[in-house]
N, C-alpha and C positions, 0 to 999 in steps of 0.2 A: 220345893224350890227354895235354896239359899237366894238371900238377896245382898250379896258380899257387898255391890257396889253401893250400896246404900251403906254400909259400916265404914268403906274405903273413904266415901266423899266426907264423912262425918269425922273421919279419923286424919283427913288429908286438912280441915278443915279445924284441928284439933277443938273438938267439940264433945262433948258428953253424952250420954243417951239422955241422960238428964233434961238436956237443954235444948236437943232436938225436939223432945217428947213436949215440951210446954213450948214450945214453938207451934208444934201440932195442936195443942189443945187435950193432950194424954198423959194417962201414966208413962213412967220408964218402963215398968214390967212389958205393960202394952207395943209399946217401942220397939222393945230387943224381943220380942216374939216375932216380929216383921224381918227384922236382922237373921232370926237363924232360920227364919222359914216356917218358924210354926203355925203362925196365920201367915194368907196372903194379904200382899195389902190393897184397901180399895181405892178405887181412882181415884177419887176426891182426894187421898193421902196420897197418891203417886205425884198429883198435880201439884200441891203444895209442895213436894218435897223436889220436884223437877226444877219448879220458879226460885225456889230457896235457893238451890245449887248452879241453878243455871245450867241446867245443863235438858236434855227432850227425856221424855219417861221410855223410849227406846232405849236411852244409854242406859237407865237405871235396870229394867228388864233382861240385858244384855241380848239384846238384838243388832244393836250397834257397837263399833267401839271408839265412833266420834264424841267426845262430849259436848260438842258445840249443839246448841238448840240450832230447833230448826226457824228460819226466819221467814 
């Protein structure tokens, strides 16, 4: 599984893998293997990367296509 939305919000957000990734606590390498899918990524990175963007780990999974968290 491609995880496009996660490079979209980063890209929409003009941000770097770079600066996601120590945002995370990770390598860039680490990062952009999340991005094309080559790892999945784990919850605990979904959550932080949901609260980051604001947006629910539905949007990011693409099971929604509201960005809006759920309240």
């Amino acid at each position: 599984m491609k995880y496009q939305r996660i490079r979209d919000l980063r890209e929409d957000n003009e941000l770097t893998q770079t600066e996601v990734a120590k945002m995370l606590g990770m390598s860039q390498t680490g990062y952009s293997k999340y991005e094309t899918g080559e790892n999945d990524i784990p919850t605990a990175i979904l959550i932080k990367l949901a609260r980051f963007y604001h947006t629910s780990i539905d949007y990011l999974l693409g099971e929604t296509d509201n960005r809006e968290r759920y309240k």
